[in-house]
C-alpha positions in Angstrom: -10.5 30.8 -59.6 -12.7 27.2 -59.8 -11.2 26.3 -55.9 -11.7 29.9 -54.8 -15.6 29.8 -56.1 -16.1 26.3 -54.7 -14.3 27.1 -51.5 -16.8 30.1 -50.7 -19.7 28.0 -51.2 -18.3 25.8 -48.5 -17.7 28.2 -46.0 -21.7 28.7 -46.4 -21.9 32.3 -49.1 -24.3 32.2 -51.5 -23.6 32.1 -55.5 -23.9 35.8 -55.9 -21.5 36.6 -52.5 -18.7 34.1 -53.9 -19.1 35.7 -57.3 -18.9 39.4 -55.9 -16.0 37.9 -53.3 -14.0 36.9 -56.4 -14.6 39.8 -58.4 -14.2 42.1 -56.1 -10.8 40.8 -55.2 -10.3 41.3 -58.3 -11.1 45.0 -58.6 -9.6 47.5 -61.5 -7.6 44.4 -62.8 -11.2 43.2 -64.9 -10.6 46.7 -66.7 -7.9 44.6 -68.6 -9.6 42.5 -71.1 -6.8 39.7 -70.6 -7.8 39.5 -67.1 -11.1 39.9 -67.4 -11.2 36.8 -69.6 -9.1 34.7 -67.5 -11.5 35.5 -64.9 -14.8 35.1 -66.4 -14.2 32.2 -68.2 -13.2 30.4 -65.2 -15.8 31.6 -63.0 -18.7 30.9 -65.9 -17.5 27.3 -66.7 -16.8 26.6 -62.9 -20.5 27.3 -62.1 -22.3 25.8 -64.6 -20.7 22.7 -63.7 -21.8 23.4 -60.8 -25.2 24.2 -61.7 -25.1 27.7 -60.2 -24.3 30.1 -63.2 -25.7 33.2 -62.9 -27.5 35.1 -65.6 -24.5 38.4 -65.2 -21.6 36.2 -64.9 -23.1 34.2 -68.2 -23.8 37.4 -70.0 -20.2 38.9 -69.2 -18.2 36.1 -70.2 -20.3 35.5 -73.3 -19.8 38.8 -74.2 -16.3 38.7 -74.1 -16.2 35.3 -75.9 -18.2 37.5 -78.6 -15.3 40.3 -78.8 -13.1 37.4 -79.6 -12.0 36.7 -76.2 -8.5 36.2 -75.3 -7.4 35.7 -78.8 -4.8 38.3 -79.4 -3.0 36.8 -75.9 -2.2 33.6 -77.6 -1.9 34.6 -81.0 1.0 36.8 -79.3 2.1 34.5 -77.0 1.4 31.1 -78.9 0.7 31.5 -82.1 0.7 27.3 -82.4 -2.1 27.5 -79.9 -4.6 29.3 -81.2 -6.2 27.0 -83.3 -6.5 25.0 -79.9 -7.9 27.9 -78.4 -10.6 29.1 -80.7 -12.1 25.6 -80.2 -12.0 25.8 -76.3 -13.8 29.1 -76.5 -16.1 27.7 -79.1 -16.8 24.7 -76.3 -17.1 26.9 -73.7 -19.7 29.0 -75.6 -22.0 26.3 -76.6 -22.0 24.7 -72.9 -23.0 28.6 -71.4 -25.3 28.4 -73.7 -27.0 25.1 -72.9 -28.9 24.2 -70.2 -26.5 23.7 -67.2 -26.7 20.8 -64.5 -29.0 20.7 -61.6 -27.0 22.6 -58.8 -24.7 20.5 -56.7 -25.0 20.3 -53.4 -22.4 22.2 -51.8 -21.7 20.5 -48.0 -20.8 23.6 -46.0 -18.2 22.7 -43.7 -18.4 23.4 -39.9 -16.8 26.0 -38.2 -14.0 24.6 -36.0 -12.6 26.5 -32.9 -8.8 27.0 -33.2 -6.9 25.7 -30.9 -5.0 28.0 -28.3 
């Protein structure tokens, strides 16, 4: 998810265009609320380091931290975990919540013609 995101930037899309890239890729999968998480909580924390979190991926992945996230995953897979986990969505939470960085600069790399 994080090198997808970063690796549309640098072939020269735009936040929302990597975002809908991603997620469209993604397609009825997000219907699953395991998935959904997965892919929302690494697309939120991935651009807000990057400085470029958008208000509907934010909202989204908040929402689902609010619904308890992916907490029924672990306590089902790894029940020795979850304490571990509750405090990684509790981190992520308070960063989405803060203010992010200033966006990165993202050096878009130049096309190269392929050799024949």
């Amino acid at each position: 998810m994080r090198d997808a995101y970063n690796e549309n930037l640098k072939h020269g899309l735009s936040d929302m265009q990597a975002y809908e890239r991603i997620l469209h890729g993604y397609g009825d999968l997000l219907a699953d609320h395991e998935v959904a998480c997965l892919v929302y909580f690494a697309l939120a924390d991935t651009a807000w380091k990057a400085g470029r979190l958008h208000h509907d991926v934010k909202a989204k992945a908040l929402e689902l931290i609010g619904r308890g996230g992916d907490l029924a995953v672990w306590e089902r897979d790894a029940p020795a975990e979850v304490a571990a986990r509750k405090k990684s969505l509790r981190s992520l939470e308070q960063r989405l919540l803060s203010e992010q960085p200033a966006p990165m600069l993202i050096k878009v790399l130049k096309p190269r013609p392929k050799k024949i």
